[in-house]
C-alpha positions in Angstrom: 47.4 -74.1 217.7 45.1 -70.9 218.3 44.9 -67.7 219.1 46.5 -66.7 222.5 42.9 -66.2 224.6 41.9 -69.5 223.1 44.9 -71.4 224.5 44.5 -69.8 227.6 40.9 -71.2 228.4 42.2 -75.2 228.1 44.1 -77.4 230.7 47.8 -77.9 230.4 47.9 -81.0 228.4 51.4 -81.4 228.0 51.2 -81.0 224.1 53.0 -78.6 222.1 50.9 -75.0 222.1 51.8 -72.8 219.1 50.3 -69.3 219.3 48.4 -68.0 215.8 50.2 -64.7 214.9 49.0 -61.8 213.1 47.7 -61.4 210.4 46.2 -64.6 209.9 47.8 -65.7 207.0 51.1 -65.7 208.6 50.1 -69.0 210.5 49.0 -71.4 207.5 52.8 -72.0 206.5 53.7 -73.1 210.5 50.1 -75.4 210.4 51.0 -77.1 207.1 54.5 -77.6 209.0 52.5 -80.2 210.8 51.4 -81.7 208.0 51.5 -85.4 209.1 51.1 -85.3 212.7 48.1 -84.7 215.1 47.7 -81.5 215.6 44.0 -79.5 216.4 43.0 -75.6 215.6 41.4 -73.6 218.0 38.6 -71.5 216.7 35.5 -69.8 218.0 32.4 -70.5 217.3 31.0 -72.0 213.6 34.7 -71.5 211.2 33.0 -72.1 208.3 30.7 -68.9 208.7 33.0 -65.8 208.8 35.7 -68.0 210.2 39.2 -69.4 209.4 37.7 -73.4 208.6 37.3 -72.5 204.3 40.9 -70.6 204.6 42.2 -73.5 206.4 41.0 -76.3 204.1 42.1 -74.8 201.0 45.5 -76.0 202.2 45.0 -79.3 202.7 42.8 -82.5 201.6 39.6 -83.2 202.3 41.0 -86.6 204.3 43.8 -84.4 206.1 41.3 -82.9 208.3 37.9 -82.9 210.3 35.8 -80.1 211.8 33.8 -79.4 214.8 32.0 -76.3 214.9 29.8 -74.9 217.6 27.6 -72.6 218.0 28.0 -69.2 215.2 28.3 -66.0 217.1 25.4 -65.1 214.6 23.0 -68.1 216.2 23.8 -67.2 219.9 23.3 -63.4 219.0 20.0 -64.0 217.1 18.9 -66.1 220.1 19.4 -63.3 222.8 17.9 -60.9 220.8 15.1 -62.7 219.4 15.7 -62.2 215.6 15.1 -64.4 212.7 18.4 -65.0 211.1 16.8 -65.4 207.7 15.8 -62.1 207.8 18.7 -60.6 209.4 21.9 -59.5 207.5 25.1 -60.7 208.6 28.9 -59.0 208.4 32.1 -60.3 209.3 33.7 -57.1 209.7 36.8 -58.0 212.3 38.6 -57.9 209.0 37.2 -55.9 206.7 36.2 -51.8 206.5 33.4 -50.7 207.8 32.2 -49.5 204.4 31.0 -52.7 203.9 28.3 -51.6 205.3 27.3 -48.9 203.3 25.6 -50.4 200.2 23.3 -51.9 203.0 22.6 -49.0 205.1 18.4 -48.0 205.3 16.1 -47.6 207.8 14.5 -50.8 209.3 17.5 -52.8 208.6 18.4 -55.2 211.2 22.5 -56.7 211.1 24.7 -58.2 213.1 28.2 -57.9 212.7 31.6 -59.2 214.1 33.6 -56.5 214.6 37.7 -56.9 215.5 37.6 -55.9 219.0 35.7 -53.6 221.5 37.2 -50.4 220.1 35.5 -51.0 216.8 32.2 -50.3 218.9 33.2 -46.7 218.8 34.3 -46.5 215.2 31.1 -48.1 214.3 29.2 -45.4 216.1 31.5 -42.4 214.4 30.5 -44.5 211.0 26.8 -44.8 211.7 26.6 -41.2 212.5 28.8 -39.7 209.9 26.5 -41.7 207.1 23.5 -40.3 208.7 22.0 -42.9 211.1 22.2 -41.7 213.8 19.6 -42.6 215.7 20.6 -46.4 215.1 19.9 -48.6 218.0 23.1 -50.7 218.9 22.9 -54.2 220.7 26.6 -54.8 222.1 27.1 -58.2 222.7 30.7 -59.6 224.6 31.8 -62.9 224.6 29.0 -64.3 224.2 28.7 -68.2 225.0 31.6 -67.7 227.6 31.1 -66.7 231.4 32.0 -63.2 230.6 29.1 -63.1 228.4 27.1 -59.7 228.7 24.8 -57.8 226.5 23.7 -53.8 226.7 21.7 -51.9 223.7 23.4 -48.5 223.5 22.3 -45.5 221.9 25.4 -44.1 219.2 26.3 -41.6 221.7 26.9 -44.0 224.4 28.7 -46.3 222.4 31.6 -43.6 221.7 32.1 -43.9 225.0 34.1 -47.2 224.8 34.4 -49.8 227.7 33.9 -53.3 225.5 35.7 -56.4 225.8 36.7 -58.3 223.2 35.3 -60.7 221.6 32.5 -58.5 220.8 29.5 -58.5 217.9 26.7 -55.6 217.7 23.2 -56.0 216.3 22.3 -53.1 214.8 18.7 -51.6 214.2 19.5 -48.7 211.8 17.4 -45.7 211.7 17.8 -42.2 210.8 17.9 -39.7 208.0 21.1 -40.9 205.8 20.9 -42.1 202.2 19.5 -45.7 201.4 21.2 -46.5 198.5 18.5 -48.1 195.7 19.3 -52.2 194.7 18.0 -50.9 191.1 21.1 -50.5 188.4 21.8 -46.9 188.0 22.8 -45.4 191.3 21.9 -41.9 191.7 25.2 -39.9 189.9 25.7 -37.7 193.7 27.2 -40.5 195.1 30.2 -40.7 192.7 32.8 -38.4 193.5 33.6 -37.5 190.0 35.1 -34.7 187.7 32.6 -34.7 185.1 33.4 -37.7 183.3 30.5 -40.2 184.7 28.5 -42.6 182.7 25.2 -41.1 183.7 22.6 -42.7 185.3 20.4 -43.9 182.7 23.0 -44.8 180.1 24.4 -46.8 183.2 20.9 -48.4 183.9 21.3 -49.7 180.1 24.9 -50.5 180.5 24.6 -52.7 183.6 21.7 -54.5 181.5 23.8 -55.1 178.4 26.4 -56.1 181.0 24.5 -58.6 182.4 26.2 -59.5 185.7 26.1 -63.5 186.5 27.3 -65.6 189.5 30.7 -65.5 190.2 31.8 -63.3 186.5 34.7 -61.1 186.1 34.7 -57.6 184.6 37.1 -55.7 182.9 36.3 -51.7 182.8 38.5 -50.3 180.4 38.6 -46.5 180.9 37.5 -46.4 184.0 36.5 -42.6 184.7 34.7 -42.4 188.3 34.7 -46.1 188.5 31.0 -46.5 188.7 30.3 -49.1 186.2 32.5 -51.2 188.3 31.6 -50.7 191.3 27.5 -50.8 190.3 28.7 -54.4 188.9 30.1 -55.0 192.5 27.2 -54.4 193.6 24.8 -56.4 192.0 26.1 -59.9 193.9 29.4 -60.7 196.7 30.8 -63.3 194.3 31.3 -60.7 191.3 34.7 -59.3 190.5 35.9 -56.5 189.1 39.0 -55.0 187.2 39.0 -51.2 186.1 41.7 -50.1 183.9 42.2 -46.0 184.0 45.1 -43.9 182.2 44.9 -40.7 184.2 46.3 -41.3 188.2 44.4 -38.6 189.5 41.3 -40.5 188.1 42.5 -44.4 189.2 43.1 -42.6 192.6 39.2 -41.5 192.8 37.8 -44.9 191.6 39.4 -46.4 194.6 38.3 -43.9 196.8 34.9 -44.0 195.3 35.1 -48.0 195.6 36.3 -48.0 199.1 33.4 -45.9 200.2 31.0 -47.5 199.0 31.6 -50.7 199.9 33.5 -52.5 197.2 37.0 -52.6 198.2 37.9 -56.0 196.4 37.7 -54.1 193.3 41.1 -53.8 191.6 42.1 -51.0 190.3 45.1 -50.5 187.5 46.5 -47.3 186.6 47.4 -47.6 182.7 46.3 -47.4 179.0 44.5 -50.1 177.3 45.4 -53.1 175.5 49.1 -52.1 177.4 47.5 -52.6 181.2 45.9 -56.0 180.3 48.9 -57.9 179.7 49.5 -60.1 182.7 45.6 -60.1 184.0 43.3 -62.6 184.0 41.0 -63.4 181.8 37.5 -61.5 182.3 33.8 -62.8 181.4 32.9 -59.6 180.2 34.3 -56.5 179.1 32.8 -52.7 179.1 35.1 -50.0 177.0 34.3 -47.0 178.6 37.5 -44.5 177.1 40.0 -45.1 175.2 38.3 -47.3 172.0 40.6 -47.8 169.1 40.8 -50.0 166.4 44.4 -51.2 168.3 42.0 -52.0 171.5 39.5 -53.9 169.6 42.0 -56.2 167.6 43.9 -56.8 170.8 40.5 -58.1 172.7 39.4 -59.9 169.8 42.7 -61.7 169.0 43.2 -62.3 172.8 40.2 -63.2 174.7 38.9 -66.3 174.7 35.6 -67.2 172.8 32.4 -66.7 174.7 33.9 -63.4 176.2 31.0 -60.6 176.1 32.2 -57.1 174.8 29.7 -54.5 175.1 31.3 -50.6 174.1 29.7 -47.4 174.8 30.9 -44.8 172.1 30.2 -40.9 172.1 32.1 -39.1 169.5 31.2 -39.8 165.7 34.6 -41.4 165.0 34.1 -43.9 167.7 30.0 -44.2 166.5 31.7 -45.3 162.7 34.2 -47.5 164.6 31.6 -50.1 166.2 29.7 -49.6 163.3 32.5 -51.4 161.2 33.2 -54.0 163.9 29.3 -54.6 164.6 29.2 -55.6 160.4 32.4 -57.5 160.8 31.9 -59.6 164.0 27.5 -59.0 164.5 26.0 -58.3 167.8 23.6 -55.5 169.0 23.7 -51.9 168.1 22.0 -49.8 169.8 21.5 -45.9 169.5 20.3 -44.0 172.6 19.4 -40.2 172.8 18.1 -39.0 175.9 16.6 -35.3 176.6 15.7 -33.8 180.2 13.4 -30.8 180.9 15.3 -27.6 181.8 14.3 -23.5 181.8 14.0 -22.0 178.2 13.4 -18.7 179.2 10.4 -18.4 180.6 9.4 -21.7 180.3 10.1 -25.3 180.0 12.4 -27.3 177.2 13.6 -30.5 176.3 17.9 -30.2 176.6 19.4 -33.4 174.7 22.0 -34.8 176.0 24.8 -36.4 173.8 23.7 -39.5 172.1 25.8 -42.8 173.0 26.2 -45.7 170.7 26.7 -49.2 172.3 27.6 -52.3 170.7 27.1 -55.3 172.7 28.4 -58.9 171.0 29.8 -62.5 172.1 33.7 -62.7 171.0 
């Protein structure tokens, strides 16, 4: 069982040859159909790096099968060009946006990706050069391994011009004058798309710190706004997830775009109101109220979440300040007051302009 150019490169056996359709997941129900009888996958290179092998042994037990990988597309491709894989990122994009990319994107970086097929040369070219890198240097690499195998570096104009085979990968040595995007918490506001309502950069900073991202947590952004609390939480490791919970649809709508630009499509978003939307989610780790904190919201989370759950709570408005001043008594945790003020014109000359202060109550449920 394999895909259709995989099939084609082996003898005829005499043994049953099943072709894997598309999408991918359409073929684990006919492979456990075999369940009990001999029956071998097809797969390119290494499956257990950016392959189907971790897919495919979810479905079964460890004794029901036994892998042989060869060579990863990412060795062979490091070997022809002469990189150190340990300091080269690697993207499995034939399934997966192209926006991947962008939390990644900065001069000097050196990547090589899968991509779906030789068209996807083009669209990475038209991506490079929209986000400002143009003068990236490509390394298109075709069936490598193989007797077809051939290799060209291509500037981004050439590669629009198309005319490569599948299965293709691309190392890429980006250059250029688009945005790098910092690693620090706090992303610069600009790259939101937002109406106004945005945690702010250094409230954010603090946020993301109260958060405290771990290893494979889930977060729950209640009152989502632009989104970017989630999607900086995204950011900070692969194996983070992330549900944001926003009322308004014309908001929800711009977190997801703002999430599938910048990378973090596997955040989920959920147009609703608070405690309402959580009914039916799984639990989080942690939980951030952005909008919408009530005294309704808070006795929900705190009568529903199991214990060990972090809360933290930013609040604006003096009614919401007294709130998590009452909880913070009842239940203990950290209050914290911060006021921030930013030099503008005052008249002729030069002020401090404070900004609203925010409250935020961070505590362990």
């Amino acid at each position: 069982m394999g895909p259709p150019r995989h099939l084609s490169l082996i003898p005829d056996t005499g043994a049953q040859r099943v072709d894997w359709p598309v999408p991918f997941s359409d073929g684990l129900p006919i492979l456990t159909g075999f369940r009990g009888h001999p029956t071998v996958v097809l797969a390119s290179g290494d499956p257990f790096w950016f392959g189907a092998g971790s897919v495919i042994a979810r479905n079964f037990d460890a004794g029901e099968w036994t892998a042989h990988p060869g060579q990863s597309t990412f060795s062979l491709a490091a070997a022809r060009l002469g990189w150190p894989l340990e300091s080269t990122q690697t993207f499995g994009l034939h399934a997966a946006p192209l926006t991947r990319l962008r939390p990644h994107l900065s001069p000097g970086l050196r990547a090589i990706l899968l991509l779906r097929n030789g068209a996807a040369v083009a669209e990475l070219a038209t991506y490079l050069n929209e986000t400002g890198f143009a003068d990236t240097q490509l390394h298109v690499m075709e069936a490598l391994g193989g007797p077809r195998e051939r290799s060209r570096s291509v500037s981004l104009t050439e590669a629009l011009l198309g005319g490569f085979d599948h299965p293709v990968c691309v190392g890429l040595e980006v250059a250029g004058e688009g945005k790098a995007l910092p690693k620090a918490s706090g992303k610069p506001d600009d790259i939101f798309e937002n109406d106004g309502q945005i945690t702010k950069r250094p409230v954010r900073a603090l946020t993301l710190s109260a958060l405290a991202p771990k290893r494979g947590e889930h977060l729950w952004d209640i009152g989502g706004g632009t989104g970017s609390i989630s999607i900086e939480w995204l950011m900070c490791d692969p194996t983070l997830t992330a549900t944001t919970i926003e009322p308004r649809e014309d908001r929800a709508d711009r977190i997801r775009r703002n999430a599938d630009t910048l990378g973090q499509d596997r955040l989920q978003v959920v147009h609703g109101t608070a405690p309402t939307a959580l009914d039916g989610l799984g639990f989080p780790d942690v939980v951030f109220i952005g909008g919408g904190l009530s005294t309704e919201l808070l006795n929900w989370l705190h009568a529903a979440l199991p214990v060990g759950t972090r809360l933290v709570a930013n609040a604006v408005t003096l009614e919401s300040e007294a709130l998590l001043a009452q909880w913070h008594e009842k239940l203990g945790g950290e209050l914290l007051r911060i006021e921030l003020a930013q030099a503008s014109a005052l008249g002729p000359r030069r002020g401090w302009k404070s900004a609203y202060p925010v409250v935020q109550w961070s505590v362990i449920l």
